[in-house]
N, C-alpha and C positions, 0 to 999 in steps of 0.2 A: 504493500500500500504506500512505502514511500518513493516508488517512482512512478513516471505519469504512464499515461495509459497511451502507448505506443499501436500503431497502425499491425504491426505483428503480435503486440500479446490479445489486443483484440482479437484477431485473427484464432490465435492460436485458443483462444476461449470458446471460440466456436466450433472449430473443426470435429469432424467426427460427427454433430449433430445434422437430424433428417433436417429436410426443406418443411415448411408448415405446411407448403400446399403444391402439389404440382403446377407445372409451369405453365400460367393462363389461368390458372383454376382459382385462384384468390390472390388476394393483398395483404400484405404486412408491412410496415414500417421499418426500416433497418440503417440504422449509420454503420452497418459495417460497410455499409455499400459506399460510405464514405470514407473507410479505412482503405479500400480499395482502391478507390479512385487516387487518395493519398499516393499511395504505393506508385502506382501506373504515372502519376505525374511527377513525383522522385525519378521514376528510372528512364522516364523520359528530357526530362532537364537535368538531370544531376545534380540538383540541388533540393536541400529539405524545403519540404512543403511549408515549414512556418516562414522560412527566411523567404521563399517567391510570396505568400499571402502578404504577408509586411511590405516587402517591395514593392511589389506589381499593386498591390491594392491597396491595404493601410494606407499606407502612407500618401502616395499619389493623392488619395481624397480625402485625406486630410481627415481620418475618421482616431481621434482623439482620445474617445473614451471606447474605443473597439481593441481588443486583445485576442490572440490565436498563443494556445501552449504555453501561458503564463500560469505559475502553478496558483497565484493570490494578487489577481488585478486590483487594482486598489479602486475604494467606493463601493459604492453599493452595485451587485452583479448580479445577473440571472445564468442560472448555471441547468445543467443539463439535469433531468428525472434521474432515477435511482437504476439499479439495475437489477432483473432476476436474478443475475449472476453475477459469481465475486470473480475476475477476470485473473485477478491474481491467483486465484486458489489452479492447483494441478488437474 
């Protein structure tokens, strides 16, 4: 729990588990699909996904009170829901 929650330990929290619903057949919601997309745009630019979001977009628009991978932004924050599962655990 004291390191953050990386696009592979995501990953690696998942695997092995079925899909909800076959493919067409329902909806779920998933930010792994964001852990992914992570990944896929690291090995595409060779650079970590927070330094391009800070780059390429933070900063450019001038978004001041917006944070990516900061483990305790300062003020008051809206942070993500809880999880079924502990990511860390084996």
């Amino acid at each position: 729990r004291d390191q953050p929650l990386t696009p592979e330990l995501a990953l690696h929290a998942i695997r092995g588990l079925p899909p909800s619903s076959k493919p067409g057949a329902g909806f779920d919601y998933s930010n792994t699909n964001y852990q992914v997309l992570a990944l896929v745009i690291e090995a595409a630019t060779g650079q970590p996904v927070d330094r391009l979001l800070r780059d390429r977009l933070i900063a450019p628009l001038g978004l001041t009170a917006t944070y990516f991978d900061v483990p305790s932004p300062p003020g008051d924050t809206i942070h993500g829901y809880g999880s079924p599962f502990d990511p860390w655990e084996e």
